[in-house]
PDB file of N, CA, C and O in Angstrom:
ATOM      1  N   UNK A   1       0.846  -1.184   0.000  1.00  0.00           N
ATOM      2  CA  UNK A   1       0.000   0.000   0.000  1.00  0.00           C
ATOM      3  C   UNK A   1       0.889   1.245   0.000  1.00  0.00           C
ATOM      4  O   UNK A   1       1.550   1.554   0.991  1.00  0.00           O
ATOM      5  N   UNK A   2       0.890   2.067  -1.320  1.00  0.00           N
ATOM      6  CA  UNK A   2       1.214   2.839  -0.957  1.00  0.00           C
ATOM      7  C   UNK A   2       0.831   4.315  -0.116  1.00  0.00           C
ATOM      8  O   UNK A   2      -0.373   4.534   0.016  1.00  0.00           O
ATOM      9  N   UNK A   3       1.646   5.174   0.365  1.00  0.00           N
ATOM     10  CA  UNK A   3       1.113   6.536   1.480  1.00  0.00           C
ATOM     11  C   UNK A   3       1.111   7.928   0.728  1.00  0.00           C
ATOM     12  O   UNK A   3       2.034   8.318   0.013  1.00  0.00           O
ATOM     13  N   UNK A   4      -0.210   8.712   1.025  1.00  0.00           N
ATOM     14  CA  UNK A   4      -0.049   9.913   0.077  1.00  0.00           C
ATOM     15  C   UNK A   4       1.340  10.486   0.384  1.00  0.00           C
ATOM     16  O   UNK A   4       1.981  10.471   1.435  1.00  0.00           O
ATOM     17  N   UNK A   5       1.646  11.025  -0.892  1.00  0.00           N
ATOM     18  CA  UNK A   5       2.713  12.296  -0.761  1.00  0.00           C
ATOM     19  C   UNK A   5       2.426  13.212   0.492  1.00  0.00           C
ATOM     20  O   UNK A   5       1.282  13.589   0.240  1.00  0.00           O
ATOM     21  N   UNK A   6       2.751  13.750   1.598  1.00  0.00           N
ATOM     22  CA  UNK A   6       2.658  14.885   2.148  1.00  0.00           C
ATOM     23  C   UNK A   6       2.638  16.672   1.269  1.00  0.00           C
ATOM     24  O   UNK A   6       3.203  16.636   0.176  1.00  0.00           O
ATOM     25  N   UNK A   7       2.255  17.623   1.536  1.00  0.00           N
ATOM     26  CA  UNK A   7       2.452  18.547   1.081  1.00  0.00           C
ATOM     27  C   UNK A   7       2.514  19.433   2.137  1.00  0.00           C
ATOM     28  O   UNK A   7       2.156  18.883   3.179  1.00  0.00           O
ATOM     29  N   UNK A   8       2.836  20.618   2.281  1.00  0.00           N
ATOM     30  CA  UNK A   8       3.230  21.554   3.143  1.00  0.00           C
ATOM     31  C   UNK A   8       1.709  21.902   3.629  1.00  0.00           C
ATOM     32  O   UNK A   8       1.603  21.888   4.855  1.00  0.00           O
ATOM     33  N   UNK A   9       0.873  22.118   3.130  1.00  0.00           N
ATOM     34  CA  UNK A   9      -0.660  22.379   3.523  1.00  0.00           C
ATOM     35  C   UNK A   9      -1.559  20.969   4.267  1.00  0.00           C
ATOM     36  O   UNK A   9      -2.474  21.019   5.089  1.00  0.00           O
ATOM     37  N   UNK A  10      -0.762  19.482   3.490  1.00  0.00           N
ATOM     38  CA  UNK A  10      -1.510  18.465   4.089  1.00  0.00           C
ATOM     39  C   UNK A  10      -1.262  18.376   5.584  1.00  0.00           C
ATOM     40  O   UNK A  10      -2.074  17.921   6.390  1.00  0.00           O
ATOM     41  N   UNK A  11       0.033  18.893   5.895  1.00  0.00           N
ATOM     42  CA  UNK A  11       0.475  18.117   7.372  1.00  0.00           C
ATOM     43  C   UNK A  11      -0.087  18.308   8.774  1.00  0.00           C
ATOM     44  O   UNK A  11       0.006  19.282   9.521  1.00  0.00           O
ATOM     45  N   UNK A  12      -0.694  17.134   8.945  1.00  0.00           N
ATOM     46  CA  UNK A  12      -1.265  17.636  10.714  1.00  0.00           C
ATOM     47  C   UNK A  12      -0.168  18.064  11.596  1.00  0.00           C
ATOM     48  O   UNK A  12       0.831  17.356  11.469  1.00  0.00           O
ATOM     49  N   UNK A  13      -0.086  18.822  12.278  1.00  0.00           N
ATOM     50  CA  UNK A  13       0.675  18.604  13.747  1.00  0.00           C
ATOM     51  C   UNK A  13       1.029  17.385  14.327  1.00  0.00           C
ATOM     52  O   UNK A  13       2.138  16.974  14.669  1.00  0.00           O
ATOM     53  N   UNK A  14       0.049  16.923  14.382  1.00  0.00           N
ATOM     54  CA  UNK A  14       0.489  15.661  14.979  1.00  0.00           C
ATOM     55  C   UNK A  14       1.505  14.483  14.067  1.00  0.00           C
ATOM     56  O   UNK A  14       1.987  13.444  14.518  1.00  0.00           O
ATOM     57  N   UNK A  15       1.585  14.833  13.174  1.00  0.00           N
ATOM     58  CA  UNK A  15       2.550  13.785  12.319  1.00  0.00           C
ATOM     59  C   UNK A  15       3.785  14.737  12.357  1.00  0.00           C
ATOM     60  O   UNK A  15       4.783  14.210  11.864  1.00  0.00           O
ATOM     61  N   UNK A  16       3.995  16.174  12.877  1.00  0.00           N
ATOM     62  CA  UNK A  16       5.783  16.525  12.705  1.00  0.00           C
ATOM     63  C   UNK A  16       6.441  16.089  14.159  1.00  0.00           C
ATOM     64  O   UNK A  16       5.850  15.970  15.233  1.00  0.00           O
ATOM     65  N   UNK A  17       7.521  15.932  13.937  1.00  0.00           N
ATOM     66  CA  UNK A  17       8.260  16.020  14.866  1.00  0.00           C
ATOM     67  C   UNK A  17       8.767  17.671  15.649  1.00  0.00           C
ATOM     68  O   UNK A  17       9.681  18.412  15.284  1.00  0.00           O
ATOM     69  N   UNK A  18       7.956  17.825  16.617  1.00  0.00           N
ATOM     70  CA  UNK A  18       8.991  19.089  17.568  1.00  0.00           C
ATOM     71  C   UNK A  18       8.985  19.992  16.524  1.00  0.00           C
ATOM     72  O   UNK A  18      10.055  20.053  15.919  1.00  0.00           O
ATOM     73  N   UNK A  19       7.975  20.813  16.075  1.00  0.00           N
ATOM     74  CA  UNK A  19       8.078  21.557  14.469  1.00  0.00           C
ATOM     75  C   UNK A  19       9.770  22.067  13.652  1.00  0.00           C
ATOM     76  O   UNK A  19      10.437  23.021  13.249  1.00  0.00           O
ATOM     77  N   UNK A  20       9.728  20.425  13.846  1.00  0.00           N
ATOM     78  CA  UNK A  20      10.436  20.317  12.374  1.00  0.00           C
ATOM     79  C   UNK A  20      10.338  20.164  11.209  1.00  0.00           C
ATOM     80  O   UNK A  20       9.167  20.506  11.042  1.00  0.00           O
ATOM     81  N   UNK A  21      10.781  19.844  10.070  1.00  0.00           N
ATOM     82  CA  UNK A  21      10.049  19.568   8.640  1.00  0.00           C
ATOM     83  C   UNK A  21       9.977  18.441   8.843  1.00  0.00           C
ATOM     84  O   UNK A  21       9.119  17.992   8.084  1.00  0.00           O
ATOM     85  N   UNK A  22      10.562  17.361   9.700  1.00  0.00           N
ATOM     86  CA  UNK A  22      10.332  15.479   9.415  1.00  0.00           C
ATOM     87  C   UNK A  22       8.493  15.599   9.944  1.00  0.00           C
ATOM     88  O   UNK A  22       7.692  16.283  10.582  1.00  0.00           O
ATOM     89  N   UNK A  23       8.655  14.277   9.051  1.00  0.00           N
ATOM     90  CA  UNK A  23       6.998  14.125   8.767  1.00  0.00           C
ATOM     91  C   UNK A  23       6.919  12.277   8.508  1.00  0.00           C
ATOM     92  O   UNK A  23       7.431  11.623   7.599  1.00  0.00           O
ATOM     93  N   UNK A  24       5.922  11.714   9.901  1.00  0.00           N
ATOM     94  CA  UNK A  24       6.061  10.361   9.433  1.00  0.00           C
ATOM     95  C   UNK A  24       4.305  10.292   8.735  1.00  0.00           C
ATOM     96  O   UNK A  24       3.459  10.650   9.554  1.00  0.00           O
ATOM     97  N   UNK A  25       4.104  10.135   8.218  1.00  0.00           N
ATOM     98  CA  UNK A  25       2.869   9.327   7.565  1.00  0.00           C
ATOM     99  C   UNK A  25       3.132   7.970   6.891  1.00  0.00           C
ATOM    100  O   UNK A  25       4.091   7.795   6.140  1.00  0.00           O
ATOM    101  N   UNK A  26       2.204   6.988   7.207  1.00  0.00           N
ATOM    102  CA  UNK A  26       1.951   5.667   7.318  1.00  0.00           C
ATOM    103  C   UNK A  26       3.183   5.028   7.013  1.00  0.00           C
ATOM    104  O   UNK A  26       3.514   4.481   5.960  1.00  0.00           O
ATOM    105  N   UNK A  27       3.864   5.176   8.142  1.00  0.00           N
ATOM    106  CA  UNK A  27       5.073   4.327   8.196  1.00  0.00           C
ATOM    107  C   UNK A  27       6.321   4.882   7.887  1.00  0.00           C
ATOM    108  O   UNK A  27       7.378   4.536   8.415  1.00  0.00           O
ATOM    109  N   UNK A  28       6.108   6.304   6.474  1.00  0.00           N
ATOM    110  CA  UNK A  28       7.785   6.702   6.008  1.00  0.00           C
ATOM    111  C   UNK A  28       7.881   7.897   6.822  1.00  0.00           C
ATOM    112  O   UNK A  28       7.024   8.479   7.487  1.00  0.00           O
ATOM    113  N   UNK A  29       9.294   8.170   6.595  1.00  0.00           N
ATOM    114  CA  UNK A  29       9.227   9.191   7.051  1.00  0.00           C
ATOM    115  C   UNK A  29      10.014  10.290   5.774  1.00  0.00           C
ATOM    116  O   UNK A  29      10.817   9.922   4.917  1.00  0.00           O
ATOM    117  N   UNK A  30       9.441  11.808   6.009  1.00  0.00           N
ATOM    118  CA  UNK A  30       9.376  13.291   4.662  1.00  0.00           C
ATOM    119  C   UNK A  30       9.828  14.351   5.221  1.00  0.00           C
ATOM    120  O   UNK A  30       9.509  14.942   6.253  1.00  0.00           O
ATOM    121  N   UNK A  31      10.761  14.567   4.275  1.00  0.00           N
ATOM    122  CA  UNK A  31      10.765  16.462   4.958  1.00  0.00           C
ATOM    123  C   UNK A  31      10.032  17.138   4.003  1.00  0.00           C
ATOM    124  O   UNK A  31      10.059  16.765   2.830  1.00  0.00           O
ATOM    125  N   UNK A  32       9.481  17.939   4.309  1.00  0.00           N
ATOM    126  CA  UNK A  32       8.632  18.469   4.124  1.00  0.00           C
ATOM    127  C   UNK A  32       8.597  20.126   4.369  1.00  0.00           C
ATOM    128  O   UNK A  32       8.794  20.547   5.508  1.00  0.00           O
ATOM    129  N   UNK A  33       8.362  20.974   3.358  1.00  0.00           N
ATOM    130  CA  UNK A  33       8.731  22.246   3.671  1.00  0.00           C
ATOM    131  C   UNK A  33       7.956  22.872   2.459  1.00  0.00           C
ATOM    132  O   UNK A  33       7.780  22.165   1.467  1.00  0.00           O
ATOM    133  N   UNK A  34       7.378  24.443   2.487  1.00  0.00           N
ATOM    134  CA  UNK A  34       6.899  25.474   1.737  1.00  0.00           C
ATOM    135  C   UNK A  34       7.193  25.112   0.051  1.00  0.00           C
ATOM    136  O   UNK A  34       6.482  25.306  -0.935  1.00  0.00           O
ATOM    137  N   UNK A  35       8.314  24.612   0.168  1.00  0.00           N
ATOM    138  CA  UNK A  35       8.853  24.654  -1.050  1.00  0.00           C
ATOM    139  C   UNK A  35       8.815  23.108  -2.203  1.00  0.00           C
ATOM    140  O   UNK A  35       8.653  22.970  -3.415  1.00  0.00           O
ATOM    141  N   UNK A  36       9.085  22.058  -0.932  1.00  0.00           N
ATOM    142  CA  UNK A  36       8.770  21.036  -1.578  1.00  0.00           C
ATOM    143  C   UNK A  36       8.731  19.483  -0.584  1.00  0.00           C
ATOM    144  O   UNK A  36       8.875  19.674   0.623  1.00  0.00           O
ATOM    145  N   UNK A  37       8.615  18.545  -0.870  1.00  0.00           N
ATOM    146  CA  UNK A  37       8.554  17.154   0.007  1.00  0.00           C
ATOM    147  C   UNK A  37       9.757  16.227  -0.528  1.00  0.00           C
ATOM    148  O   UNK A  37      10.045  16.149  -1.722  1.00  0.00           O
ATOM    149  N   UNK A  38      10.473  15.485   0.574  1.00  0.00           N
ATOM    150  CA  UNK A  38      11.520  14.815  -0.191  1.00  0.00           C
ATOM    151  C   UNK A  38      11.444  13.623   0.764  1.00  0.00           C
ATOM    152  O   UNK A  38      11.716  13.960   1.916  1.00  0.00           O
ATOM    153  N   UNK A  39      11.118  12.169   0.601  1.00  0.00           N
ATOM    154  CA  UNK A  39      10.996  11.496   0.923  1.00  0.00           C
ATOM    155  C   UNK A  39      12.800  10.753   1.830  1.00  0.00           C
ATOM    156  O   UNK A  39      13.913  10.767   1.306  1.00  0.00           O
ATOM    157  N   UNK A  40      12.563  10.401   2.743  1.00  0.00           N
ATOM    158  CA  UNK A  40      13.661   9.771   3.791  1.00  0.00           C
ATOM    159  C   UNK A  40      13.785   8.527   3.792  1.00  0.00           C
ATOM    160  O   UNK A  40      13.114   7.740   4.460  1.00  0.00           O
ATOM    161  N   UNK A  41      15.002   8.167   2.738  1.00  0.00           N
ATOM    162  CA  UNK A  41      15.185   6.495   2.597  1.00  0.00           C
ATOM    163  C   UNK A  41      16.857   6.772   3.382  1.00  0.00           C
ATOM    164  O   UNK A  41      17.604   5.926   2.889  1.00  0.00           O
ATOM    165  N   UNK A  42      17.605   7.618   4.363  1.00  0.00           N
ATOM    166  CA  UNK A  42      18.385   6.745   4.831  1.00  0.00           C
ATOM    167  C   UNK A  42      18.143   6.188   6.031  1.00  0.00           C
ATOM    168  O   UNK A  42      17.487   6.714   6.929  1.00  0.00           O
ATOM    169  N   UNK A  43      18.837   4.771   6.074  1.00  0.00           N
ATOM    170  CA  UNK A  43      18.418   4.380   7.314  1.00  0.00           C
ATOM    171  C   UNK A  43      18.967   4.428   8.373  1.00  0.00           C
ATOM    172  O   UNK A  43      18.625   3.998   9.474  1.00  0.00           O
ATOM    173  N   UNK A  44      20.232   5.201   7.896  1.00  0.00           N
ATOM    174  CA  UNK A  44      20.751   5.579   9.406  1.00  0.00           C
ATOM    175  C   UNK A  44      19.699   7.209   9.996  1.00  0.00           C
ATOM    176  O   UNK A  44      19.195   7.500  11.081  1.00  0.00           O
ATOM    177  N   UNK A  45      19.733   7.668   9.136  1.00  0.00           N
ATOM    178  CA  UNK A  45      19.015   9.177   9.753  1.00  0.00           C
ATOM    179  C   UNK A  45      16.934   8.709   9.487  1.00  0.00           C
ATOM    180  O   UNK A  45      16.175   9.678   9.509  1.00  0.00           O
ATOM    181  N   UNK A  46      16.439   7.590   9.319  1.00  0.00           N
ATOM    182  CA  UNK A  46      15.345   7.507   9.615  1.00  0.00           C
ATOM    183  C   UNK A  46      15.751   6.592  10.846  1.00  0.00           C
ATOM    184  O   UNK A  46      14.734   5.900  10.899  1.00  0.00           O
ATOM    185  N   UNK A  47      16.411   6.214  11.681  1.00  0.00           N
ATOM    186  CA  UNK A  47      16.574   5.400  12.551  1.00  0.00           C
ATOM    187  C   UNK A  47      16.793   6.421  13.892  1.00  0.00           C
ATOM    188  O   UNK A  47      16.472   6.211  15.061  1.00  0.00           O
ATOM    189  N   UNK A  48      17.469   7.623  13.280  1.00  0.00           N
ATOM    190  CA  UNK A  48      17.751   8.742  14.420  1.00  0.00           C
ATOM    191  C   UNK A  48      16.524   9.547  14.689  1.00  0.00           C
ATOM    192  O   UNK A  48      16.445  10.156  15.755  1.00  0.00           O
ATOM    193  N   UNK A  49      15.202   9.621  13.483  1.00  0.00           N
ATOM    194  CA  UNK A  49      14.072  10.090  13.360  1.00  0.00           C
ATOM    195  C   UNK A  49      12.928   9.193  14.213  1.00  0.00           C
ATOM    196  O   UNK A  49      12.238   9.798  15.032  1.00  0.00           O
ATOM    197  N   UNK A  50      12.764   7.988  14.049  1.00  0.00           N
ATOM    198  CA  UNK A  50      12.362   7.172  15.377  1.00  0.00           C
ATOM    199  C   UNK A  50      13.118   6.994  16.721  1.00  0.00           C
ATOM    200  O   UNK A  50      12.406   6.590  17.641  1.00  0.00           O
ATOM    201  N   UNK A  51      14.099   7.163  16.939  1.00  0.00           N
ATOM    202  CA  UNK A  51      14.594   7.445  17.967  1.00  0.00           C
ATOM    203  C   UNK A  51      14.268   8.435  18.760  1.00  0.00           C
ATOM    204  O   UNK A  51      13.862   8.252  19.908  1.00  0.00           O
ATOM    205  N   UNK A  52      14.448   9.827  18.105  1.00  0.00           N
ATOM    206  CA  UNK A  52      14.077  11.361  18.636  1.00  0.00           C
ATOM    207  C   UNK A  52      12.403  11.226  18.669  1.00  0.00           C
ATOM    208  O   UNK A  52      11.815  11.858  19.547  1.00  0.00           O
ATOM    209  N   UNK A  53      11.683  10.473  17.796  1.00  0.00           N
ATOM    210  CA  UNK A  53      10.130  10.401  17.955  1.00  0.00           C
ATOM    211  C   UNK A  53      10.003   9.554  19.665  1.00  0.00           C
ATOM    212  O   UNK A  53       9.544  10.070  20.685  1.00  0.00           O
ATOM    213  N   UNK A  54      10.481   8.370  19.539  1.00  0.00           N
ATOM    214  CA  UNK A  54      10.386   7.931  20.699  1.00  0.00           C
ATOM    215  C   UNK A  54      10.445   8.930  21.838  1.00  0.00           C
ATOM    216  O   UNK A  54       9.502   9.513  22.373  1.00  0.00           O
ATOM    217  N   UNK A  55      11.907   9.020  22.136  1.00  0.00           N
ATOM    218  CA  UNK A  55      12.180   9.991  22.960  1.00  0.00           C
ATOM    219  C   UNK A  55      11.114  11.712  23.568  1.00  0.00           C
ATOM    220  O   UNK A  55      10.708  12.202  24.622  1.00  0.00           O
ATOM    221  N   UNK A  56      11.104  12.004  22.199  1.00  0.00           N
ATOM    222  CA  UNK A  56       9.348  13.099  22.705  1.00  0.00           C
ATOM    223  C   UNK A  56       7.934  12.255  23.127  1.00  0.00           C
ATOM    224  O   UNK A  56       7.106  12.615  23.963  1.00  0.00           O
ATOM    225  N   UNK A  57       7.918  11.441  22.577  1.00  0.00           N
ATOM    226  CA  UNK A  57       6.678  10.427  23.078  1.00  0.00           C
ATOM    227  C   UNK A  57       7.108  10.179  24.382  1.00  0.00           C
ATOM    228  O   UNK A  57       6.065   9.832  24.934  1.00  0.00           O
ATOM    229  N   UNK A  58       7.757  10.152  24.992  1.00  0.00           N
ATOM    230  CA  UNK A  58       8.408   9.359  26.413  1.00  0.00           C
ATOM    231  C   UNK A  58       8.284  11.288  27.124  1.00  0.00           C
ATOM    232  O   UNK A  58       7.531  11.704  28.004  1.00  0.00           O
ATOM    233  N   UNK A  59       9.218  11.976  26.398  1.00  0.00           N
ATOM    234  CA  UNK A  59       9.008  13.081  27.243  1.00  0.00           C
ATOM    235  C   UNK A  59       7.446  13.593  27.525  1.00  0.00           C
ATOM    236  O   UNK A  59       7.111  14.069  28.610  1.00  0.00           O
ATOM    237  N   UNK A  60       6.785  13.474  26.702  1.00  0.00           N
ATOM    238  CA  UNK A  60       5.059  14.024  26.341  1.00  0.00           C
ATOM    239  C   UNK A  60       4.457  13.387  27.704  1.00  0.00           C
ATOM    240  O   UNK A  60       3.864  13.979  28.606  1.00  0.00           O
ATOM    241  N   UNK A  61       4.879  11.583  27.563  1.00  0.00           N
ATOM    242  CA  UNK A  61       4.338  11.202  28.634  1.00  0.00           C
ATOM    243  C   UNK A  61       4.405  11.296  30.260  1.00  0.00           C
ATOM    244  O   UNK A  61       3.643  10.840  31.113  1.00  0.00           O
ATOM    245  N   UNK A  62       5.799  12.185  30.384  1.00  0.00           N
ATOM    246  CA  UNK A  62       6.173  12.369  31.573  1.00  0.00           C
ATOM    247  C   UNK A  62       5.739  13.242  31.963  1.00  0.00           C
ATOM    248  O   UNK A  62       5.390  13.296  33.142  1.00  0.00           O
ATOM    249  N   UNK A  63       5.606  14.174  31.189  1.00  0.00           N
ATOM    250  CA  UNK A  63       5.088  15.534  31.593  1.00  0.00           C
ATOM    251  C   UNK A  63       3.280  15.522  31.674  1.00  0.00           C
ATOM    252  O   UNK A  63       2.575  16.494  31.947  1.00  0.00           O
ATOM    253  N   UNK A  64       2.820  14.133  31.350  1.00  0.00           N
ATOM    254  CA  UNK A  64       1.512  14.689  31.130  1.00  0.00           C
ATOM    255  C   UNK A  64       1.401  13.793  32.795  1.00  0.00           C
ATOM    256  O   UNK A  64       0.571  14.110  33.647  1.00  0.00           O
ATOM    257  N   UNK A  65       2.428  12.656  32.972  1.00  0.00           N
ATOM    258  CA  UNK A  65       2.381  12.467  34.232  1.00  0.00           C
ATOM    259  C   UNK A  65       2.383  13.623  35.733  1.00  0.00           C
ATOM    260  O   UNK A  65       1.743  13.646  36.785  1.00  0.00           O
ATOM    261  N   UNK A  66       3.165  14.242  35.293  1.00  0.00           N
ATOM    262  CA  UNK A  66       3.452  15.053  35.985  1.00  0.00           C
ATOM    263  C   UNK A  66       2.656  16.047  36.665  1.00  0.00           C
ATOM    264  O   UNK A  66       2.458  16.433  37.817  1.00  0.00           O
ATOM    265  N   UNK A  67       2.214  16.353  35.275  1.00  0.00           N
ATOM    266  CA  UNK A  67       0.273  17.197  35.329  1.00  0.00           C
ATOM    267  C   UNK A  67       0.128  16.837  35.972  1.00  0.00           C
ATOM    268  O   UNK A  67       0.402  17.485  36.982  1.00  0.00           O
ATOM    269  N   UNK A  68      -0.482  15.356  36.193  1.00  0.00           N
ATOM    270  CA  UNK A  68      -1.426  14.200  36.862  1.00  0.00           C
ATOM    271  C   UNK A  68      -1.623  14.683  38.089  1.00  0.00           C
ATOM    272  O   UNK A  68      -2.588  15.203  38.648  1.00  0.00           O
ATOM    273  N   UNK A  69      -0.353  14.374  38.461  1.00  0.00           N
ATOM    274  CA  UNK A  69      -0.014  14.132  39.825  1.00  0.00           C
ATOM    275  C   UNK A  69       0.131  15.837  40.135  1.00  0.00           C
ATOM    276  O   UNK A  69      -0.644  16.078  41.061  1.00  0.00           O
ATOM    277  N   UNK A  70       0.650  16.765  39.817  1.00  0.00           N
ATOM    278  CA  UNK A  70       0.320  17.789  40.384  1.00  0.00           C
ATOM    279  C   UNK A  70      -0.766  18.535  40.977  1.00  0.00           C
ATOM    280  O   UNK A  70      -0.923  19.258  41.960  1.00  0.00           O
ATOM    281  N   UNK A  71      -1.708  17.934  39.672  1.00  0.00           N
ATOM    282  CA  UNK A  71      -3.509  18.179  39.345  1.00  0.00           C
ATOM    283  C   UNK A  71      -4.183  17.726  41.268  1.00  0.00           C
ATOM    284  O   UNK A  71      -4.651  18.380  42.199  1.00  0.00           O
ATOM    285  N   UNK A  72      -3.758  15.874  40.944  1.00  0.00           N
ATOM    286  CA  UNK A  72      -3.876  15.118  42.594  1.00  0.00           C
ATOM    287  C   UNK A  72      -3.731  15.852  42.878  1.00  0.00           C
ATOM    288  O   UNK A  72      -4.707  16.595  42.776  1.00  0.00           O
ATOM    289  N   UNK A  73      -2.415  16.515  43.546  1.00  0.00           N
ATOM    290  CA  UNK A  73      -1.906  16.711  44.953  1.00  0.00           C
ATOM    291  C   UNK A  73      -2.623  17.979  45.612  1.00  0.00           C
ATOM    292  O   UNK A  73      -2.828  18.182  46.809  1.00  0.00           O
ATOM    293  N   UNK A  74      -2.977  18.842  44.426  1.00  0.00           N
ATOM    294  CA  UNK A  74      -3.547  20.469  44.462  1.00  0.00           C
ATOM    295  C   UNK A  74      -5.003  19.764  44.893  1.00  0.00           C
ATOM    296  O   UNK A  74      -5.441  20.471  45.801  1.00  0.00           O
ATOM    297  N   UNK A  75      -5.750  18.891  44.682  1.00  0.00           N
ATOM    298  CA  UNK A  75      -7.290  18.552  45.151  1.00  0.00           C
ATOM    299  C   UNK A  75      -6.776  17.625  46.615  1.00  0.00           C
ATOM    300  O   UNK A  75      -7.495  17.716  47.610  1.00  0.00           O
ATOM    301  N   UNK A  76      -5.836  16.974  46.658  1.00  0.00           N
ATOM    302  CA  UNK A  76      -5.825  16.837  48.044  1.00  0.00           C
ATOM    303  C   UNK A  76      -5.681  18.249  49.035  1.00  0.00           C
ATOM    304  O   UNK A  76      -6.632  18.621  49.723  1.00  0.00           O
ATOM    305  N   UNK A  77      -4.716  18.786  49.019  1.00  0.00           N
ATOM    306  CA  UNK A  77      -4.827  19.924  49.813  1.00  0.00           C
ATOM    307  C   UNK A  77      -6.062  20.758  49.808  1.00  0.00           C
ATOM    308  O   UNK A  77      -5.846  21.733  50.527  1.00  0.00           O
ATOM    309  N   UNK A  78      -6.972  20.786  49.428  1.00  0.00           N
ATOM    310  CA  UNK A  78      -8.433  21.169  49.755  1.00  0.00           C
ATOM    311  C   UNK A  78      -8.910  20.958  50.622  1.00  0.00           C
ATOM    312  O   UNK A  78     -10.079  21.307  50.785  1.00  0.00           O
TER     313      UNK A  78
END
């Protein structure tokens, strides 16, 4: 199956990385910019692009932990 092209107007937020131009849609990963889309076949620098994705996914989740528990602690002290 192939994945649409990205275009500078298609891209959700949620598919860039940390607003950068990398762009994963269904599986590849694009840079992507005003000017044009260029698809990411190396695999050492799409390997550093799931890596750094991981890594914000892990940070996203800590911090939304963090909320959490701040959110708690402020309704306990009530």
């Amino acid at each position: 199956m192939s994945h649409p092209v990205p275009t500078w107007a298609s891209v959700r937020p949620s598919e860039r990385i940390a607003g950068t131009p990398a762009v994963r849609r269904g599986g590849a990963w694009w840079l992507v910019t005003p000017t044009g889309t260029m698809s990411v076949l190396d695999p050492v620098f799409t390997g550093e692009l799931e890596r750094f994705a991981a890594d914000m996914a892990a940070a996203d989740r800590a911090v939304a932990r963090l909320r959490t528990e701040r959110t708690a602690a402020r309704k306990g002290q009530r």
